[in-house]
N, C-alpha and C positions, 0 to 999 in steps of 0.2 A: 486507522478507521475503527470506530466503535462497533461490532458488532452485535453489540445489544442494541443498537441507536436504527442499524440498519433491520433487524429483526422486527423491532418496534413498528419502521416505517411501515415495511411491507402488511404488519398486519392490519395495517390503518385501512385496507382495500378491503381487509374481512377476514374472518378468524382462518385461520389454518393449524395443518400438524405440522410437527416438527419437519417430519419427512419434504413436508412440499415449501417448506421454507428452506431447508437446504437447498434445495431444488432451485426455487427459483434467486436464491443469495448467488450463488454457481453462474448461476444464466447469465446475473446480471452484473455481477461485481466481482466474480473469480477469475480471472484472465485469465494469472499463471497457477494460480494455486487455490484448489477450492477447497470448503470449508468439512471440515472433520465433523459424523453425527455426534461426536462427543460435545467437543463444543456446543451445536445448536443442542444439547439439550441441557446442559451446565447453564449454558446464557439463557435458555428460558425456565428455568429453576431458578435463575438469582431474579429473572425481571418477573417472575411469578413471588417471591417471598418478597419482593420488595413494592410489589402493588403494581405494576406496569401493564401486568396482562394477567389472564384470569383462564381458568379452564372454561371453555364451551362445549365440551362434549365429550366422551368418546363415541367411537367405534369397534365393531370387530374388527379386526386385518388377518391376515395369513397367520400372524404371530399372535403379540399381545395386543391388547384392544389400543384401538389409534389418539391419544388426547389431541382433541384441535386449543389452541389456543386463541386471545381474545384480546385487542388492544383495551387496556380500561381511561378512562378520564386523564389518569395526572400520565398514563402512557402516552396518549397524544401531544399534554402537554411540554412533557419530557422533550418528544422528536420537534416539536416547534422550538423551544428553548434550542437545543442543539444546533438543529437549522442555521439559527438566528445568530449564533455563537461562530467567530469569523477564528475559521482554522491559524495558529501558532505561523506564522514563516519560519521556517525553518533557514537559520544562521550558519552556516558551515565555517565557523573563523576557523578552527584547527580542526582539520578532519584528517581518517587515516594518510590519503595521498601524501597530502604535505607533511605528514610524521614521516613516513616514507622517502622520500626526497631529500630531507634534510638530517637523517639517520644514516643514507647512504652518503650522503656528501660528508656528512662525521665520522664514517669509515672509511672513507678512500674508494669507494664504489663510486662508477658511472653513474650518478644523477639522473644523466637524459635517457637513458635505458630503462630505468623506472617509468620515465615519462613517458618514453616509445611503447613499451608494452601496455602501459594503460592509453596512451592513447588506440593504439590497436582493438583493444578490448574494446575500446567505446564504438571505436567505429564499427566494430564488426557486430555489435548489439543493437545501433542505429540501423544499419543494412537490414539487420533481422525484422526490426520494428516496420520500417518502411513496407517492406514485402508485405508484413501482415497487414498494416492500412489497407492495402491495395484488394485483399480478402475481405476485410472486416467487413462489417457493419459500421454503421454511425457511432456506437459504444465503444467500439474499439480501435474508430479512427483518433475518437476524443481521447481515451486515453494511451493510446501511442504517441497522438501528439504532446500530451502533456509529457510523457518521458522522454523524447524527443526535444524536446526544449530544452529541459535539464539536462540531457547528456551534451548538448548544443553546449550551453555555458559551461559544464566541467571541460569541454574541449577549449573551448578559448582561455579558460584557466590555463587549464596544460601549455599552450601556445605560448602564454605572458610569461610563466613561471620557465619555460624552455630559454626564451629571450631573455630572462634576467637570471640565469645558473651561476652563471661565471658571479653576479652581484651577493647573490647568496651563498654561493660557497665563503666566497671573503665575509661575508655577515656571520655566519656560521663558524669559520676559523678564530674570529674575535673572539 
């Protein structure tokens, strides 16, 4: 995810500082991991030197005076292009697992034990996700389910690739 793209959005509601842009980035799109003030002000230093936003003010604060910032014109345009711009699918033809699986079987290592440990891992991460649904909000039903899906299908991988071991070892011994 862009976080310049998502900075952009939220200033399209009205200028803010850095401070309450973390703030509300965190709220809304941090689940597991929120965003460093370094960052939010690195990315509003590049989207300020490249015309996206603009200073609107300072303030005093307790510290140093507060800069708000400003969505400008090609800034809006920017987050609508983006928008409009349909995310990559993401291919997993050779991912670690299967480098995994078939490293083991080229070693003389248990295959399905690679599989049984990640499968465990999966489930035990789906378990976690579900409970949190059950917490959530609507934001973080949406995106449980969406990880949920995808651990969903790496588990029925695991399943196929468990069912064809013994095929792939001999593919692998060739």
């Amino acid at each position: 995810m862009s976080v310049g793209h998502v900075l952009l959005g939220l200033l399209e509601t009205g200028p803010r500082h850095g401070y309450d842009l973390k703030h509300a980035y965190d709220a809304r799109f941090a689940v597991d991991r929120s965003l460093h003030y370094g960052q939010v002000y690195a990315t509003l230093a590049r989207l300020l030197r490249n015309g996206l936003v603009t200073e609107s003010g300072t303030e005093p604060g307790s510290g140093p005076e507060r800069k708000s910032y400003a969505i400008t014109d090609a800034g809006v345009t920017d987050v609508e292009q983006w928008l409009a711009t349909p995310e990559k699918p993401e291919v997993y033809l050779q991912n670690t697992l299967y480098t995994k699986v078939v490293l083991a079987l080229l070693s003389g290592r248990d295959a399905a034990d690679v599989l049984d440990v990640q499968r465990a891992a999966h489930l035990k991460t789906m378990r976690e996700l579900t409970k949190r649904k059950t917490d959530g909000d609507l934001a973080d039903v949406l995106v449980c389910d969406h990880a949920l899906f995808h651990l969903e299908a790496d588990l029925r991988w695991l399943e196929l690739t468990a069912a064809r071991l013994a095929d792939l070892a001999e593919a692998v011994r060739r």
